[in-house]
C-alpha positions as CSV (number, residue, x, y, z in Angstrom):
1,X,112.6,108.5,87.4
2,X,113.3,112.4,86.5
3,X,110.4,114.1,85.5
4,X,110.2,117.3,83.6
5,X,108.1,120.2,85.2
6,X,105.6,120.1,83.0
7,X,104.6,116.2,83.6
8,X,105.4,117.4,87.4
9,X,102.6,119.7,87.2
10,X,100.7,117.2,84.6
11,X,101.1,115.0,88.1
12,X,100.0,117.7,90.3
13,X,96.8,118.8,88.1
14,X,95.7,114.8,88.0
15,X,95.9,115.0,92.1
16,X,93.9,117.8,92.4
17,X,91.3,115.8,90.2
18,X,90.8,112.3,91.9
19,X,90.9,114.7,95.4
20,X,88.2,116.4,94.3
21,X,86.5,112.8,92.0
22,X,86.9,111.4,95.9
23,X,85.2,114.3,97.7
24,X,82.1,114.1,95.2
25,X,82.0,110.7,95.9
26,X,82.4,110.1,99.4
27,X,79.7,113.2,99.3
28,X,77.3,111.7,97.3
29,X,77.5,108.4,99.6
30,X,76.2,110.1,102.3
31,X,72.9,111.1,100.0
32,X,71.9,108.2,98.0
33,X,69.4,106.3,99.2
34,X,69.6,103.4,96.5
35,X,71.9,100.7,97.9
36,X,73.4,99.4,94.4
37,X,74.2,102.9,93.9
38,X,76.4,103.5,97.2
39,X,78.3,100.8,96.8
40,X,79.4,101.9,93.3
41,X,80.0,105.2,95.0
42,X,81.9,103.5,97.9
43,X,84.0,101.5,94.9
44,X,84.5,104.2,93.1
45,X,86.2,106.1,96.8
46,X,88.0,103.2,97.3
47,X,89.9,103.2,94.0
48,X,90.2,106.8,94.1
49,X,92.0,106.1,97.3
50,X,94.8,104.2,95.7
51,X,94.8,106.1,92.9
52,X,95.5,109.1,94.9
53,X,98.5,107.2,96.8
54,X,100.1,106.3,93.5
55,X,100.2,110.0,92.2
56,X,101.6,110.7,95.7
57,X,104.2,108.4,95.2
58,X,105.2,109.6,92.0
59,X,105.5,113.1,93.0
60,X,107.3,111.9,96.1
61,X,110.1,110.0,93.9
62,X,110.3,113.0,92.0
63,X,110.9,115.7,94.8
64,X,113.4,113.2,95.9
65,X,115.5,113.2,92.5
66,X,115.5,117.0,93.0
């Protein structure tokens, strides 16, 4: 896979958005007393998580094809 920059940075921006998606959430766990809610806040983490990881890996495979 050989990225341009631009969809490098595209890449970059969505990381910076699920971190901080995943910090609101994990913060917002923490305060919600309603037990349906957390857990759709503690889902929501979860598949930030692994949403993170992918854009990782895709940035990873494209500083390697540098």
């Amino acid at each position: 896979m050989n990225n341009a920059i631009h969809e490098t940075l595209e890449l970059h921006e969505l990381l910076m958005f699920k971190n901080l998606c995943l910090t609101k959430s994990a913060t917002m766990t923490g305060l919600v007393k309603d037990q349906e809610l957390r857990d759709i806040l503690q889902r929501d983490a979860s598949r930030t998580k692994q949403q993170i990881e992918h854009l990782q890996g895709l940035l990873t495979v494209r500083s390697e094809t540098l």
